[in-house]
C-alpha positions in Angstrom: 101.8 127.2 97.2 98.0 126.8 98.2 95.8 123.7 98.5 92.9 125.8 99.0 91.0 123.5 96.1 91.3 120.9 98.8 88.3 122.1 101.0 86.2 122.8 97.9 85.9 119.2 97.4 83.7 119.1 100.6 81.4 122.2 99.1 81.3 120.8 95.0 78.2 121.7 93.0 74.7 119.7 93.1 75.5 118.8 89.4 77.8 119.0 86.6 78.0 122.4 84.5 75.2 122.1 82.0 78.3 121.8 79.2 79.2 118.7 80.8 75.6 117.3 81.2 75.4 117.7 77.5 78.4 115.4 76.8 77.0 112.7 78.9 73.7 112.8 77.1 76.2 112.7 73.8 77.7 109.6 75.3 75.6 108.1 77.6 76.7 105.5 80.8 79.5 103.7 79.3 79.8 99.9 81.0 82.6 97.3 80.5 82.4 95.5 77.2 81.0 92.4 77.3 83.5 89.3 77.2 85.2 88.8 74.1 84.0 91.8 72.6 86.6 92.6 69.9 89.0 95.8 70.8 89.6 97.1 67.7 85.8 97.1 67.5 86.3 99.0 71.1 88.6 101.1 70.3 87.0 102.7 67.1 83.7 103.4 68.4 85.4 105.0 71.5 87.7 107.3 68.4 84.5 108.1 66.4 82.5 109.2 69.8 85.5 111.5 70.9 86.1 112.9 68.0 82.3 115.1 68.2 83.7 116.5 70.8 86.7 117.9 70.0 87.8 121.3 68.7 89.6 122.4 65.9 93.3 122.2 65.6 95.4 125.0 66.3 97.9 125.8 64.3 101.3 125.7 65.2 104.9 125.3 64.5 104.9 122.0 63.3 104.3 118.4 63.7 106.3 115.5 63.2 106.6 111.7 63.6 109.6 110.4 64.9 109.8 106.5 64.7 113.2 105.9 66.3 115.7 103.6 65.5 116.8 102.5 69.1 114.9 98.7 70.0 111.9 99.5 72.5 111.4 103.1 72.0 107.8 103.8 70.8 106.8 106.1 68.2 106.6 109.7 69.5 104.8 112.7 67.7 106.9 116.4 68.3 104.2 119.1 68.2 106.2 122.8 68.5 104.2 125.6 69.2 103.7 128.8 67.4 106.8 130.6 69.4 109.6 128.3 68.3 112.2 129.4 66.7 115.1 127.6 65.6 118.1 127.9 67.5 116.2 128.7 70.6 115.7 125.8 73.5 112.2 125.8 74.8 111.2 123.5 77.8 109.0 120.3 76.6 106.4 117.7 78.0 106.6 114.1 77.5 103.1 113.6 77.0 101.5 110.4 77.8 97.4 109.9 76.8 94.5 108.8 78.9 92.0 106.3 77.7 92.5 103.4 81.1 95.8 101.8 79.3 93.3 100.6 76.7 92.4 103.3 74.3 93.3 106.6 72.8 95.5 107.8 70.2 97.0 110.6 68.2 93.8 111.4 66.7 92.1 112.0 69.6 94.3 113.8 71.3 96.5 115.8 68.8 93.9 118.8 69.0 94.2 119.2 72.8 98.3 118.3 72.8 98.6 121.1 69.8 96.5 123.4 72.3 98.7 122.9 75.4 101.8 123.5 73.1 100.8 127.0 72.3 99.1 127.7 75.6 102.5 126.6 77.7 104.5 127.6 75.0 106.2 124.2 75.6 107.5 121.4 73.0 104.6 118.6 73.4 106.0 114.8 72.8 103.3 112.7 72.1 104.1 109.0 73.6 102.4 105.8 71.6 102.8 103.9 74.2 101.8 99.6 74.2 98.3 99.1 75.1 96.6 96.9 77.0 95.2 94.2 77.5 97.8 92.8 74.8 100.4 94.7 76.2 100.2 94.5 80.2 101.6 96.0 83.3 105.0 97.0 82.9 104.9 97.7 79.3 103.2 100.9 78.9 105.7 102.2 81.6 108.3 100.8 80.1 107.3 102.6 76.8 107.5 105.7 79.5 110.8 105.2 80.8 112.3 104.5 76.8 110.6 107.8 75.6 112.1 110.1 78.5 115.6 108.3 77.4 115.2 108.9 74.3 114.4 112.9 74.3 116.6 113.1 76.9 119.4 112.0 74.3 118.1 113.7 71.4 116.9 117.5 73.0 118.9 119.4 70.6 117.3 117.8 67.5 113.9 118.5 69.4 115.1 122.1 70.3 114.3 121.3 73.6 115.9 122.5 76.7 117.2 119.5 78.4 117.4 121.2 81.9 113.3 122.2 81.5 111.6 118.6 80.4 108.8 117.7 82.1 106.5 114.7 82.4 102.9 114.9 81.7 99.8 113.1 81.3 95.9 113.0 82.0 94.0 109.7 83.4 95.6 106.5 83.1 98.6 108.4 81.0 98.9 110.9 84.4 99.3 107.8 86.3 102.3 106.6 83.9 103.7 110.5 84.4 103.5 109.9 88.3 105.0 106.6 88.8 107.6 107.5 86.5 109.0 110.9 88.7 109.4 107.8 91.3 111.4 105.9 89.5 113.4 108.6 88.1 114.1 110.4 91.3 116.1 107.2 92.0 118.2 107.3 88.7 121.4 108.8 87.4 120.4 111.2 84.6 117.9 114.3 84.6 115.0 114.3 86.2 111.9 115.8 85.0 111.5 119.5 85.6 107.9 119.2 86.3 104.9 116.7 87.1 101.4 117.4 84.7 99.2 115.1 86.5 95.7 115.7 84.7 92.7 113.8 86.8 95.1 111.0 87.5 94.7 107.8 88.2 96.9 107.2 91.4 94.6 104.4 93.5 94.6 101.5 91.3 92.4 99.7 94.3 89.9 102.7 93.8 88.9 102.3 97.3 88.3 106.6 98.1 84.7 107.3 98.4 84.0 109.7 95.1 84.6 106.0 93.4 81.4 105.0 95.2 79.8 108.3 94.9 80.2 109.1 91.3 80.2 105.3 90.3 77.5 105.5 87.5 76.4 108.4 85.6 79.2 110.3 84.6 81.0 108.7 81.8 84.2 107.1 83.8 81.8 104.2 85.2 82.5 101.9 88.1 82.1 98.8 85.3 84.1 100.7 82.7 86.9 101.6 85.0 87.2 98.2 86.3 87.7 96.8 82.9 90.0 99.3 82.1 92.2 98.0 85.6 92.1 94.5 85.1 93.6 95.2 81.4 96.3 97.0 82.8 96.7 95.0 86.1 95.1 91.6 85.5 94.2 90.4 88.9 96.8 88.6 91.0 99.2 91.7 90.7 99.6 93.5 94.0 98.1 96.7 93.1 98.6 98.7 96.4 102.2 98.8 95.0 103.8 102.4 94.3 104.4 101.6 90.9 100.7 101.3 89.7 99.0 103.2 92.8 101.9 106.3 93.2 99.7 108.0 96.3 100.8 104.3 98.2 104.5 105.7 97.8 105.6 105.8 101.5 107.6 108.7 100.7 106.8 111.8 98.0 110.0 114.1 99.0 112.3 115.2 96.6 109.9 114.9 93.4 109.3 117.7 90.7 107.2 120.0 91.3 103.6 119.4 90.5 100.5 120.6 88.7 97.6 118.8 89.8 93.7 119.0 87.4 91.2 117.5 88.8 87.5 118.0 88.9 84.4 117.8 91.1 82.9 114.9 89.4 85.2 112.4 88.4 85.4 109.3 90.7 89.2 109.6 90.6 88.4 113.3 92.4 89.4 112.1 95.9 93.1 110.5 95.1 93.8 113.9 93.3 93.2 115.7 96.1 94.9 113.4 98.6 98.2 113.2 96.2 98.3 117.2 96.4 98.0 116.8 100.3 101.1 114.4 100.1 102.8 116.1 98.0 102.7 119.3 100.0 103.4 117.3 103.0 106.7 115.9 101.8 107.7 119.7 100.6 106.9 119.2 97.2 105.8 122.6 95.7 102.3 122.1 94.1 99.7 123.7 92.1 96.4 122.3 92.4 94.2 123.3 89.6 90.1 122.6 91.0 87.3 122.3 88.6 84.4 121.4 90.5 80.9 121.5 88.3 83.5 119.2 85.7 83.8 115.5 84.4 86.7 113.1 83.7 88.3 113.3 80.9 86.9 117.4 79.6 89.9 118.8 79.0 89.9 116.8 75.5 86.4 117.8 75.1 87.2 121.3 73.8 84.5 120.9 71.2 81.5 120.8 73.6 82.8 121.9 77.0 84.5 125.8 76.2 85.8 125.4 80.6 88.3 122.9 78.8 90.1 126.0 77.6 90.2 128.2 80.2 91.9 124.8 82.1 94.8 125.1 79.4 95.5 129.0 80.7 95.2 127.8 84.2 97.9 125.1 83.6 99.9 128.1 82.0 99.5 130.1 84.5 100.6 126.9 87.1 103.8 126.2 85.2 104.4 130.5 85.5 103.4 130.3 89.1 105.8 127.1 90.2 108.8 129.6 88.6 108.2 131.8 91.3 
């Protein structure tokens, strides 16, 4: 186990790789909406600007809905990768999407889930979890918690390996992954075999200093990011508590293992980093993946930014590593 990536963040780059300048002349400095802006309104134009920057689907296996019948568990998406076969288990990641508890769906993110299927060769569940702010703090987690029961139950139909199920997911979605280790660690039942934590959100107060450093100009704005908290955790919730702001957990021990993305110029940089440290501390086995001269959210930007798939063989290459 290394946390090597940990010193680079004193020595990052004066500027973001040209790829990633590009996309932020594509999408300029995103600020809050205004007050009573409408979200659907919200969340299309945010669908219609991701969607220039994605790349082509892969093919795979196949894809399928599942809308289960149990009360409270949320529609889920199965994407199998091109080395499934039937009758043979393959581990899986409960997938949970970014977009600050507010935006993002299937269409945005089916073309970088479908590519970390074949790349891990893994079983990808796609979680449509509640969004907020019509669905606050606890409900997206809750949404979580119901999805990992649910495959859980249901592997063999999945063709999943039950003892190899991980929990994944970038941004706000990586925070949902984190939180929910916690709260399984404590739990009868399986636990996850792994953590996916892709540039997390684990300090819901934001108070490290790349949120000051890198607070405008590059994309994940101090304004934007705000809005995208108080949806999630209107104010008046304590948000220092472990189960929005996981690197507050007084204790990390005894939770998967972890693969940590992060990159040089995303203000949620510095809590990445310090969760690896903590984790490594309590003897968690962790593989910190580093990308300095990135931006928030590029791994879904395979369209614009090619770095986004050499990130998906480093991940690969983690998951091989941890087995070690």
């Amino acid at each position: 186990m290394s946390i090597h990536s940990l010193r680079l963040v004193q020595n990052e780059p004066d500027a973001p790789h040209p790829d990633a300048q590009r996309v932020i002349g594509i999408l300029g400095n995103p600020l809050a909406p205004p007050p009573g802006t409408d979200l659907a309104m919200v969340r299309r134009f945010y669908s219609g600007n991701r969607r220039r920057l994605l790349p082509e689907l892969e093919p795979v296996e196949n894809v399928f809905h599942i809308l289960p019948a149990e009360r409270g568990v949320p529609h889920l998406t199965v994407i199998r990768p091109r080395n499934f076969r039937a009758g043979r288990r393959l581990p899986a990641i409960v997938y949970l999407h970014g977009g600050g508890w507010t935006v993002g769906s299937l269409a945005t993110y089916e073309p970088f889930c479908r590519a970390l299927a074949n790349a891990t060769g893994q079983i990808v569940i796609w979680v449509e979890y509640q969004l907020s702010p019509e669905a606050p703090y606890p409900a997206a987690l809750y949404d979580t918690q119901a999805a990992w029961r649910w495959v859980q139950e249901n592997h063999a139909e999945l063709g999943a390996d039950p003892a190899r199920i991980s929990l994944g997911g970038d941004s706000a979605g990586g925070n949902l992954a984190a939180v929910m280790a916690l709260v399984l660690r404590g739990q009868d039942g399986l636990r996850p075999w792994r953590q996916l934590l892709l540039y997390p959100c684990l300090d819901m107060t934001a108070s490290l200093a790349s949120h000051r450093k890198l607070a405008d100009g590059y994309l994940l704005t101090a304004s934007l990011y705000a809005w995208y908290r108080d949806n999630y955790a209107p104010p008046g919730i304590n948000r220092e508590a472990w189960r929005l702001s996981p690197l507050f957990a007084d204790d990390l021990a005894r939770l998967p293992p972890a693969i940590v993305l992060y990159a040089g110029f995303d203000p949620l940089r510095d809590e990445a980093a310090a969760y690896v440290m903590k984790l490594a501390l309590a003897g968690v086995p962790v593989e910190a993946l580093y990308f300095a001269d990135m931006i928030h959210g590029f791994l879904t930007m395979g369209g614009a930014i090619p770095a986004a798939k050499a990130a998906l063989t480093r991940i690969a290459d983690a998951f091989a590593a941890l087995e070690q």
